[in-house]
C-alpha positions as CSV (number, residue, x, y, z in Angstrom):
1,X,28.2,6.0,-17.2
2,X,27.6,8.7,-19.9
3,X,23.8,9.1,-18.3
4,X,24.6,9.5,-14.5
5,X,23.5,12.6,-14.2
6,X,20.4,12.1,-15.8
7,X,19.9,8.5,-14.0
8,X,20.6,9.7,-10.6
9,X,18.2,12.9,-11.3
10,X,15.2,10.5,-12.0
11,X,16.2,8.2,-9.2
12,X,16.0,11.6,-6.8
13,X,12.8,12.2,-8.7
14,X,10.9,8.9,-8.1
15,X,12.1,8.5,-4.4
16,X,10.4,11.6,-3.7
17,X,7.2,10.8,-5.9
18,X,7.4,7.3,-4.1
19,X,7.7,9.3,-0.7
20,X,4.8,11.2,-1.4
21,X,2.6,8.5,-2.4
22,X,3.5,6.2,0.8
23,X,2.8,9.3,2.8
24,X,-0.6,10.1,1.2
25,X,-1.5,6.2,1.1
26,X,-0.3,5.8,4.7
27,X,-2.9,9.1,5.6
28,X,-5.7,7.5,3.7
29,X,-5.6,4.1,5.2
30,X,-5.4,5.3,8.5
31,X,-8.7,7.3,7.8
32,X,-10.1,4.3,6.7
33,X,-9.6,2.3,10.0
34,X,-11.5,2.6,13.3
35,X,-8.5,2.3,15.5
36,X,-5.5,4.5,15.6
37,X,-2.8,3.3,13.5
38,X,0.0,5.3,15.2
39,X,-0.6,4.2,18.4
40,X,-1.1,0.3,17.5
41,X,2.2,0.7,16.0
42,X,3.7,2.3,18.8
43,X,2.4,-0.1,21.2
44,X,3.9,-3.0,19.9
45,X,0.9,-4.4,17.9
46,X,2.5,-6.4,15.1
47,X,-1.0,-7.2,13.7
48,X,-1.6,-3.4,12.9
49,X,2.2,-3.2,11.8
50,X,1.9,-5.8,9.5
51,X,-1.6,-4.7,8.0
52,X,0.0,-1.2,7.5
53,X,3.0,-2.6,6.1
54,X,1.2,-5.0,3.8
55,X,-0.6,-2.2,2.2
56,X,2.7,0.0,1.7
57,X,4.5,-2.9,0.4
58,X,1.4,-2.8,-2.2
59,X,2.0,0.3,-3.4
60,X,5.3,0.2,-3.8
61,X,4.9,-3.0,-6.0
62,X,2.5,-0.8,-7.9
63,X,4.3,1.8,-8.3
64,X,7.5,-0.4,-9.1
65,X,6.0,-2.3,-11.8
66,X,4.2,0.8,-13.3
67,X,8.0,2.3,-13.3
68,X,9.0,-0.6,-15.1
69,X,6.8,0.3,-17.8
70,X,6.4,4.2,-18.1
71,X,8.7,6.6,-18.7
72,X,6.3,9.8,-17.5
73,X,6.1,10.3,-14.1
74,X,2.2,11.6,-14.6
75,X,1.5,7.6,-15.3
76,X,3.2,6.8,-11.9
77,X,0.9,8.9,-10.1
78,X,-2.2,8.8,-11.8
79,X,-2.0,4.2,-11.6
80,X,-0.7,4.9,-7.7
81,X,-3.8,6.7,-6.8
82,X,-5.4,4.1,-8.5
83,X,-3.9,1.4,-6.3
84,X,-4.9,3.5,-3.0
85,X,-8.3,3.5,-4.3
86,X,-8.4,-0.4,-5.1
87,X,-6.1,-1.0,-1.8
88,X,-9.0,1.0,0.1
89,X,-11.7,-1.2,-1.5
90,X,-9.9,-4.9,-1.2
91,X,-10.1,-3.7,2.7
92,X,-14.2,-2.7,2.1
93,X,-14.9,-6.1,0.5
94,X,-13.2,-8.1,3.0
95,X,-14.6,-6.4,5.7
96,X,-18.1,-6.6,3.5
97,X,-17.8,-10.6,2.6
98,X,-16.9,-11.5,6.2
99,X,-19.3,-9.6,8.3
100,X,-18.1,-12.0,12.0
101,X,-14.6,-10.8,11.2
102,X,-15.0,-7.4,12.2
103,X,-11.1,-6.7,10.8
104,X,-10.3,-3.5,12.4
105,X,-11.8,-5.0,15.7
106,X,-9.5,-8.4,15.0
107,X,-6.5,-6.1,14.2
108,X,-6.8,-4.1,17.2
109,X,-6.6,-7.1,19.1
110,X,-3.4,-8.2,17.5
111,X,-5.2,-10.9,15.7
112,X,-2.4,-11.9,13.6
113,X,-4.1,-14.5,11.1
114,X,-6.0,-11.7,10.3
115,X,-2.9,-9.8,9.7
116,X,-1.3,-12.2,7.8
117,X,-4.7,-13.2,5.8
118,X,-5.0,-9.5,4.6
119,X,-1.3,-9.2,4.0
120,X,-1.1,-12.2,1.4
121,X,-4.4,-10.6,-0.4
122,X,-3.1,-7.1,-0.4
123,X,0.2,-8.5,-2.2
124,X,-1.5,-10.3,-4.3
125,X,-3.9,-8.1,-5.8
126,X,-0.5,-5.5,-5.8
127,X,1.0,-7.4,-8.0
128,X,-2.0,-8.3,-10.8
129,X,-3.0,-4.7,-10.5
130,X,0.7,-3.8,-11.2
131,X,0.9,-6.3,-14.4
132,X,-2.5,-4.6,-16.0
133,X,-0.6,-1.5,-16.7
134,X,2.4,-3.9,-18.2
């Protein structure tokens, strides 16, 4: 109880560093698709709700685990960055290494095995991404 202040301070700080970083990797991935995430979302299409979610889930495991084991808010950003970057790419190789699945086409449909496939993968790769800066 002696470090309240000073606990709750840095748990203001990193919910407004994690803000920011689900913001700017929400704005990049939607650049990245050819549909429009917004409206998917607000249409009802669980597929693109899912795939969106699946990548914020992602960074917030990075982010969490890189928490875990930094005490300078500089690392958080700089290895969150890195996970939009490798979030972006996972997307690119998929999309790449299954050339029938056009995945933005599948998602748009509400293809949800798509969804799902991506959302396992994206986790996944969250989490060993997350352990390399353990």
């Amino acid at each position: 109880m002696k470090n309240f202040g000073t606990d709750l301070l840095h748990i203001g700080i990193g919910l407004v560093i994690l803000f920011a970083i689900l913001f700017v990797g929400y704005y990049i991935f939607s650049l990245l698709t050819r549909y429009n995430d917004n409206q998917q979302i607000a249409e009802g299409n669980q597929a693109a709700g899912m795939y969106m979610g699946s990548k914020l889930l992602g960074l917030c495991i990075i982010v969490g685990l890189v928490s875990i084991n930094s005490d300078a808010w500089l690392d958080v950003l700089i290895w969150s960055g890195i996970g939009i970057v490798i979030l972006c790419l996972v997307y690119l190789v998929f999309d790449w290494v299954t050339p029938r699945t056009k995945v933005c086409e599948q998602i748009e449909k509400g293809n949800m095995a798509i969804a799902q496939l991506l959302r396992s993968l994206i986790i996944g790769i969250s989490f060993v991404i997350g352990t390399f800066v353990m």
